[in-house]
C-alpha positions in Angstrom: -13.9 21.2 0.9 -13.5 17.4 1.1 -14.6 17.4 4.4 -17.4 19.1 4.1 -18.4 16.8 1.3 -17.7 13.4 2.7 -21.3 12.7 3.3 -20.9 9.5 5.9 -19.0 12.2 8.0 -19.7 15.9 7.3 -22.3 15.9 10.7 -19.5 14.8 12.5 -17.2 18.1 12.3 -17.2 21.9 12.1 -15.2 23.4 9.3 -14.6 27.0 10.4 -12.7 28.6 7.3 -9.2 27.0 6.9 -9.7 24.5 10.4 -11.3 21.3 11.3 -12.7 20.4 14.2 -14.0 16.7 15.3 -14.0 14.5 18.2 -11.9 11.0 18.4 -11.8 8.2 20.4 -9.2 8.0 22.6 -9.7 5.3 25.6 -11.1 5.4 27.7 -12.4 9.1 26.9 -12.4 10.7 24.2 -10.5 14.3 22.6 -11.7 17.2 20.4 -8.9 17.6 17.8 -8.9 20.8 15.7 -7.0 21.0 12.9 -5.3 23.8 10.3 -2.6 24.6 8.5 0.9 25.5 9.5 4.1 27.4 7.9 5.6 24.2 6.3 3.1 21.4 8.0 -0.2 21.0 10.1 -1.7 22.8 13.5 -3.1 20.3 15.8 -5.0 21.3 18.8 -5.7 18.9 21.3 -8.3 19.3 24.3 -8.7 16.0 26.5 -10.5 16.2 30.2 -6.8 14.2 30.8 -3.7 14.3 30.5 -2.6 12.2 26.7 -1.3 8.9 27.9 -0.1 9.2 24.6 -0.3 12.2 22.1 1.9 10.7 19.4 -1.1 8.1 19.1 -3.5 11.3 18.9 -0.9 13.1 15.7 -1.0 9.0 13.9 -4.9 9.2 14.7 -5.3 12.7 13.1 -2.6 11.9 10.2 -4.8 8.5 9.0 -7.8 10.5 9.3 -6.2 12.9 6.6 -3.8 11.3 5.3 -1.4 13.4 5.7 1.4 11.2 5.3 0.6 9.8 2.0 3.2 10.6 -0.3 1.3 12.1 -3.4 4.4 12.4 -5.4 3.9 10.0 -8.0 0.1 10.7 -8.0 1.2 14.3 -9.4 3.8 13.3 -11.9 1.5 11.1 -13.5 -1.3 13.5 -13.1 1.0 16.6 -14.5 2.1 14.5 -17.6 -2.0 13.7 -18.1 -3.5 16.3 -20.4 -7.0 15.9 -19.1 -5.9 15.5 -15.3 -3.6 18.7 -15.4 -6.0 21.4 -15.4 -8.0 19.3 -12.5 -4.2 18.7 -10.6 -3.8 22.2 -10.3 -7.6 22.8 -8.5 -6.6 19.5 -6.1 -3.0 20.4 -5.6 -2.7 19.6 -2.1 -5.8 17.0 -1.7 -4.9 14.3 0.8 -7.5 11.3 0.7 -10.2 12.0 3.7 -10.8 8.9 5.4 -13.0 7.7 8.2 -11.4 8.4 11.9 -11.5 4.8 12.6 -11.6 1.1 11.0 -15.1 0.7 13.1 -16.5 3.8 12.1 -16.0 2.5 8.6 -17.1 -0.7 9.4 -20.5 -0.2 10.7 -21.5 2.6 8.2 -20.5 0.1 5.5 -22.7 -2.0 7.1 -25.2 0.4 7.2 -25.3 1.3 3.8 -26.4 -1.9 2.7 -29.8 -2.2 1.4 -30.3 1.6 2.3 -29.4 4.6 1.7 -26.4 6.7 2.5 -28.7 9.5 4.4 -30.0 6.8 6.4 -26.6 4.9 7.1 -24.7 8.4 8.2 -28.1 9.0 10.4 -28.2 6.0 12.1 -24.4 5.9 12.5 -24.3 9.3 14.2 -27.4 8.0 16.6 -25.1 4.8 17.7 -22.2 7.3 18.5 -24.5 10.0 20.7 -25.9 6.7 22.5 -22.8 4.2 22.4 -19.9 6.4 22.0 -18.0 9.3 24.0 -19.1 13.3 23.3 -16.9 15.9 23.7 -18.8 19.4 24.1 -16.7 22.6 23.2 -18.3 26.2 22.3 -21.9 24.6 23.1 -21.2 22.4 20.3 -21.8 18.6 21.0 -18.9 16.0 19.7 -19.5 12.5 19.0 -16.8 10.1 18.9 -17.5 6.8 17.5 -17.2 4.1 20.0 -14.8 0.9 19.5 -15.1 -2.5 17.6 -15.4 -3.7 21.1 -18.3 -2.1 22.2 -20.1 -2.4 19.2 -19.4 -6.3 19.1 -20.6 -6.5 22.5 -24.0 -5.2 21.9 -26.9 -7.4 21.7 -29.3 -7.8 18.6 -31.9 -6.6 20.2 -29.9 -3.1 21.5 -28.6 -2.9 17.5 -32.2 -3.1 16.0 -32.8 0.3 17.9 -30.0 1.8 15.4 -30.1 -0.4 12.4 -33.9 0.0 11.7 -34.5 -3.6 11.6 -33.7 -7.4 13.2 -31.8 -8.1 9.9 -29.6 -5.5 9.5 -28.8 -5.5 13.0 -27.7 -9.1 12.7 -25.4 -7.6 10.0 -23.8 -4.8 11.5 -23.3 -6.9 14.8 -21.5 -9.8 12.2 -19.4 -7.2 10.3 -18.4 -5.3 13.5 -17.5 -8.9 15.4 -15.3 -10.4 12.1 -13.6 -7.2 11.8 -12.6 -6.9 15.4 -11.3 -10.4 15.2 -8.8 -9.4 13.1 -5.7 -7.5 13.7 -5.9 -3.4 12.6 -2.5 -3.2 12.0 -2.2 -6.5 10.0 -4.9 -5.0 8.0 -3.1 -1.6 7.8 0.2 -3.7 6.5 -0.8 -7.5 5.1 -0.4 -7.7 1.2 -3.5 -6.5 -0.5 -5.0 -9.8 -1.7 -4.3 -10.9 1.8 -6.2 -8.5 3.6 -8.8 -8.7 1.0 -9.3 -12.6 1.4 -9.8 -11.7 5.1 -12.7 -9.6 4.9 -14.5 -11.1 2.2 -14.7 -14.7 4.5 -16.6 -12.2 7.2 -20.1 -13.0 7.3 -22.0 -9.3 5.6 -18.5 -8.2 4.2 -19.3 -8.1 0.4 -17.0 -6.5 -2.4 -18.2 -3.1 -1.5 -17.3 -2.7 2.0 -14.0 -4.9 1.9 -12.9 -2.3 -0.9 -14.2 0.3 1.0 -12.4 -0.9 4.8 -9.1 -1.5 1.7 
């Protein structure tokens, strides 16, 4: 159910009952990933055109995107102890927080977003991918992955403007997607809050709003 109503996403992958299906980048193609539940864990499917140089990289890929190995815990404690959260706890029970598949997915629909509207951002995101980005096609059913920081950074204005709508917010995107490459992912993943925070903000288009959202 969160998947389906993560807006900057939802396009992006087929829910079929209990499963999940999307594509992720995985240099230098891409794999479809499909997803369910398991007796005691989580089902992972993986289809590459490959062999997986490295399929624990594919399981910590999956387990950001759903972040699976958040420890909820204390979250449900507090929650249980809450008069007006219990009720909700026991609808959520279970709810991991659904993230973007990658830091430059987020990036450039945060990017996006600005001075539009979250329709338009999650359109012109998914554009960029089918053009930029690797597909994976399963079941007649086309798969975008979302290409790297590194391709995006390499783009030129004038190749962005075709996606962005417009000179200046393809000057942004470009700005936000070149800062953010600049700086380490795991660092980012691990640096103290503030520290991390600092970071983005000093990236030219990074404003409150998408530093907290990247956070």
């Amino acid at each position: 159910r969160a998947l389906r109503a993560f807006a900057p996403t939802a396009s992006d992958v087929t829910v079929d009952g209990d499963r999940v299906r999307r594509a992720l980048l995985r240099p230098p193609d891409a794999v479809l990933v499909d997803v369910g539940p398991a007796p005691g864990g989580v089902d992972l499917i993986v289809s590459s055109s490959a062999p997986l140089s490295s399929p624990a990289a594919v399981e910590a890929d999956v387990a950001r995107w759903l972040g699976l190995a958040d420890d909820l815990s204390e979250f449900h404690a507090r929650a249980a102890s809450d008069p007006p959260m219990a009720p909700l706890l026991a609808l959520a029970r279970g709810l991991h927080q659904v993230r973007f598949p990658s830091l430059a997915e987020a990036a450039v629909y945060f990017a996006l977003t600005q001075r539009s509207t979250t329709w338009y951002a999650r359109a012109r995101k998914r554009r960029l991918a089918a053009a930029v980005g690797t597909a994976v096609v399963a079941d007649g059913v086309t798969y975008p992955a979302f290409p790297s920081l590194a391709t995006v950074a390499a783009m030129s204005v004038e190749e962005m403007v075709a996606f962005a709508g417009n000179r200046q917010r393809a000057e942004r995107v470009l700005a936000v997607a070149r800062g953010v490459a600049a700086l380490d992912e795991e660092w980012l993943r691990t640096a103290p809050y503030d520290e991390a925070r600092r970071a983005l903000l000093a990236i030219s288009g990074v404003g409150p709003f998408t530093a907290h959202g990247l956070l």
